[in-house]
C-alpha positions, 0 to 999 in steps of 0.5 A: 213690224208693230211697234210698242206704241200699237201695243200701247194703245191695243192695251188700252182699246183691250182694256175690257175684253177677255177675247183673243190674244195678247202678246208680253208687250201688250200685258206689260202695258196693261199693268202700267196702266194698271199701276199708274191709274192707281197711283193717280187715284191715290194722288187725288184722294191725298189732294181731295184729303188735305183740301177737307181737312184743312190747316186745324187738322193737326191740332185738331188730332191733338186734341182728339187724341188728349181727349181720348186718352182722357176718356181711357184713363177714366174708365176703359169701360167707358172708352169709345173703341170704334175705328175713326172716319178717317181708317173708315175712309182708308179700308173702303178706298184701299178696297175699291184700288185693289177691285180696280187693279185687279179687275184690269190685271185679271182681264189682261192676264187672261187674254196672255195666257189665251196668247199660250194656249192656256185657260183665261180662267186661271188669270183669278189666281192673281187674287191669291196673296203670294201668287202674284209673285209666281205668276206675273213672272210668267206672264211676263217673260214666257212666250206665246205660241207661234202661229193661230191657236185656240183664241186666235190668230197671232197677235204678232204675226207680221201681215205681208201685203197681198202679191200684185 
């Protein structure tokens, strides 16, 4: 019987492959680590932020923000409407966690649905706002087929030793 740490590490030797089966274990694995190298990245981005920024950096906002509102009251004709570094920096950070996190949530979500005999084709409707909320309970509860299918063989087949 395969335990949950094959499927672990089956989910992370999978990570980038589209072919074959995967059982709900190994899904649920994926999005872990989905999740977690997301996290990670953001953990790294609030460390690498504060080690730029520094300690002047609320003082320096203050003051941005008293020259600004300066600026607005003498002239809104005059008053500068472009997004800061730092939102700049946000958008484009936010944009690549969520190409990472679905990249790897599509390409798991594909071999689980080959495990049901389905198109790995329909794993893109995880990029629809609001379809995550249908479609990952399906993938992670409803079972795969029993036996070889379409994709291959059965990830959870058990192998019985050949008969002396």
């Amino acid at each position: 019987m395969k335990n949950l740490f094959y499927f672990f590490l089956s989910a992370l030797r999978k990570m980038f492959t589209t072919k074959g089966r995967a059982p709900r274990s190994e899904f649920f694995f994926s999005f872990i680590f989905s999740v977690f190298l997301v996290i990670l990245l953001l953990m790294f981005l609030g460390f690498a932020w504060s080690m730029i920024e520094g300690d002047d950096s609320k003082i320096r906002r203050r003051t941005e923000r008293r020259q600004a509102r300066q600026l607005a009251n003498e002239s809104l004709q005059n008053a500068d409407l472009a997004l800061p570094e730092e939102k700049i920096l946000g958008i484009i950070f936010l944009l690549f966690l969520a190409i990472v996190m679905l990249s790897t949530l599509t390409i798991a979500a594909a071999r689980r649905l080959h495990d049901m005999n389905g198109s790995g084709f329909f794993s893109l409707f995880l990029c629809v706002p609001g379809a995550l909320i249908i479609f990952l309970p399906i993938l992670f509860f409803k079972k795969g087929d029993r036996g070889a299918n379409h994709y291959g063989p059965d990830p959870l087949a058990v192998e019985e030793p050949d008969a002396i």
